[in-house]
C-alpha positions in Angstrom: -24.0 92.7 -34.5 -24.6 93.0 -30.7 -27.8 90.5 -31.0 -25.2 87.8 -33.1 -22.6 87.9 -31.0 -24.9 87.4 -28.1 -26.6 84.9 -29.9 -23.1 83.4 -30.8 -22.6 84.1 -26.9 -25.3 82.0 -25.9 -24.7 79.3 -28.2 -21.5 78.7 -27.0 -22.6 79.0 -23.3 -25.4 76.4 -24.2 -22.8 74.5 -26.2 -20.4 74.6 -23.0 -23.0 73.9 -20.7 -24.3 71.0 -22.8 -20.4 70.2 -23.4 -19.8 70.3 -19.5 -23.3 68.4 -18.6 -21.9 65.5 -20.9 -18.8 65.4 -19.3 -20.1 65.9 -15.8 -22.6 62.9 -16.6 -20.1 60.8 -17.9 -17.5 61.6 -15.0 -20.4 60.9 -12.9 -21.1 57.4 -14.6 -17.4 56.6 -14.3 -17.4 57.7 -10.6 -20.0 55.3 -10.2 -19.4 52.6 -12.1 -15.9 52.8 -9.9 -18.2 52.6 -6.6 -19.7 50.0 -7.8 -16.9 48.4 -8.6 -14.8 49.5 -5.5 -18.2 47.8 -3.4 -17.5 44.5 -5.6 -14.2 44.7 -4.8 -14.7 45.7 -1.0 -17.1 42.5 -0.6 -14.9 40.1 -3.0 -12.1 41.2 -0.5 -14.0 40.2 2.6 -15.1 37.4 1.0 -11.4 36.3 0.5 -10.3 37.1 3.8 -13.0 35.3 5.5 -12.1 32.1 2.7 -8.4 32.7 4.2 -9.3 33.0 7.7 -11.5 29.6 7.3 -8.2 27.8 5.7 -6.0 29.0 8.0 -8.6 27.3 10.7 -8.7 24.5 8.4 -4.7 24.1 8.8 -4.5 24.5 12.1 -6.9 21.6 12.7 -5.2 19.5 10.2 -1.8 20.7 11.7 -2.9 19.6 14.9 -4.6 16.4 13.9 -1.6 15.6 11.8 0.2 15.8 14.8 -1.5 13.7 16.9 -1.5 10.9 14.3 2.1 11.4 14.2 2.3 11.0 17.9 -0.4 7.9 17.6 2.3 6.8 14.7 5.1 6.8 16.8 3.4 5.1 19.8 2.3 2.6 17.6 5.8 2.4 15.9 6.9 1.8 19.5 4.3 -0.8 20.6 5.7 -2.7 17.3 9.2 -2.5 17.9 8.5 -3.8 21.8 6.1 -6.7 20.5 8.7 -7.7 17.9 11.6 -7.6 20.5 9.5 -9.9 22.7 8.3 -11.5 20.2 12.6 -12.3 19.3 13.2 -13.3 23.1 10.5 -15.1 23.3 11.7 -17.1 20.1 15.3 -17.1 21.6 14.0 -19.1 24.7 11.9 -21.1 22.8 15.1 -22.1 20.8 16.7 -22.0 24.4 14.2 -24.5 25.7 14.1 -27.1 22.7 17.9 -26.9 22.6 17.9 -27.6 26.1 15.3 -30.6 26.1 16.8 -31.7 22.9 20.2 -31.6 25.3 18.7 -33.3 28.1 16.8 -35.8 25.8 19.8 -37.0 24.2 21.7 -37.3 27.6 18.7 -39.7 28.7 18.8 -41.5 25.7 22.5 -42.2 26.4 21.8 -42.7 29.8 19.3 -45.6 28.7 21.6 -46.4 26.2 24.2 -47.0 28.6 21.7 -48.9 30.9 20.1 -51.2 27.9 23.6 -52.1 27.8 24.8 -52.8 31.0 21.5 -54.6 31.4 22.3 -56.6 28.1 25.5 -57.3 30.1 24.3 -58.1 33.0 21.9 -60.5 31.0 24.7 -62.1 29.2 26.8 -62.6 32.2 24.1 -63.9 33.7 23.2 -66.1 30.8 26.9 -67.5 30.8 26.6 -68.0 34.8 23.7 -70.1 34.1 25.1 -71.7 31.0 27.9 -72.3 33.1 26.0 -73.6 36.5 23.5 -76.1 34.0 26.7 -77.2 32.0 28.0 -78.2 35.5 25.1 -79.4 36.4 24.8 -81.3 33.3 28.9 -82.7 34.1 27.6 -83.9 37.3 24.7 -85.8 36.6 26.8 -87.5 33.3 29.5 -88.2 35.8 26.9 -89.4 38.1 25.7 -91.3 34.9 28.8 -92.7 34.5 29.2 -93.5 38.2 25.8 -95.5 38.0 26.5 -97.1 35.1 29.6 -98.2 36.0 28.1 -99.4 39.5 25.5 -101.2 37.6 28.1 -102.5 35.2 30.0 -103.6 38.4 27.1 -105.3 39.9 25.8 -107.0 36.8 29.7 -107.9 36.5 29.5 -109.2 40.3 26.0 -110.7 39.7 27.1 -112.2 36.6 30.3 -113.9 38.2 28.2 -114.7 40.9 26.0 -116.4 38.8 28.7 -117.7 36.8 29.8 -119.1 39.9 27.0 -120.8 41.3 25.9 -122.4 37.7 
């Protein structure tokens, strides 16, 4: 009875030991597999953090770069708006200028207006003056005319009663 029961003693201390190797191996597979994975997670976290620490340079360079576009925006924005308000006064004086000329060219073409017709005036009076002086003219020589042919009438009158007379 001794030698079964140490028998069943043993059996059981070799089934616990077997018992507690299986669990001590498998704990110690588990404890493993959870470095291993603890490792994989250790590296996929510094593998993140150094991803996040490149985009964070990332938007800092694009922060700063969108920045200076903005800035190069605004310039430009401001070059625009200068060009375009020269570009407006210039187009005022232009229109200033033509309106002007256009002014001053109508004045001078109512100034030569104004001349073409005193000069048409002038011309006319003139023309009547000379009308005038030729039709005079033209008076006294028919006068004179008259005067000669009434002379000659006379003297062929006198000739002719002087002939008249002598016959």
């Amino acid at each position: 009875l001794e030698a079964d029961m140490r028998q069943t003693q043993e059996e059981q201390q070799n089934a616990s030991n077997g018992k507690l190797r299986r669990i001590r191996e498998k704990y110690e597979a588990e404890l493993k597999q959870v470095e291993e994975s603890e490792k994989s997670l250790l590296q996929k976290h510094a593998g993140l953090k150094e991803q996040t620490f490149d985009m964070q340079e990332r938007i800092t360079t694009l922060k700063a770069e969108s920045e200076r576009t903005k800035r190069e925006l605004e310039n430009t924005k401001e070059v625009v708006e200068r060009l375009t308000g020269e570009r407006n006064d210039m187009s005022d004086i232009i229109r200033q200028e033509f309106a002007d000329r256009l002014v001053r060219t109508e004045e001078e073409n109512k100034r030569l207006k104004m001349e073409m017709s005193e000069v048409r005036a002038r011309r006319q009076v003139e023309l009547e003056r000379v009308k005038e002086e030729k039709e005079t003219e033209i008076r006294d020589i028919h006068e004179r005319v008259k005067q000669a042919i009434a002379k000659k009438d006379d003297v062929v009158s006198s000739l002719t009663a002087q002939y008249q007379v002598r016959k």
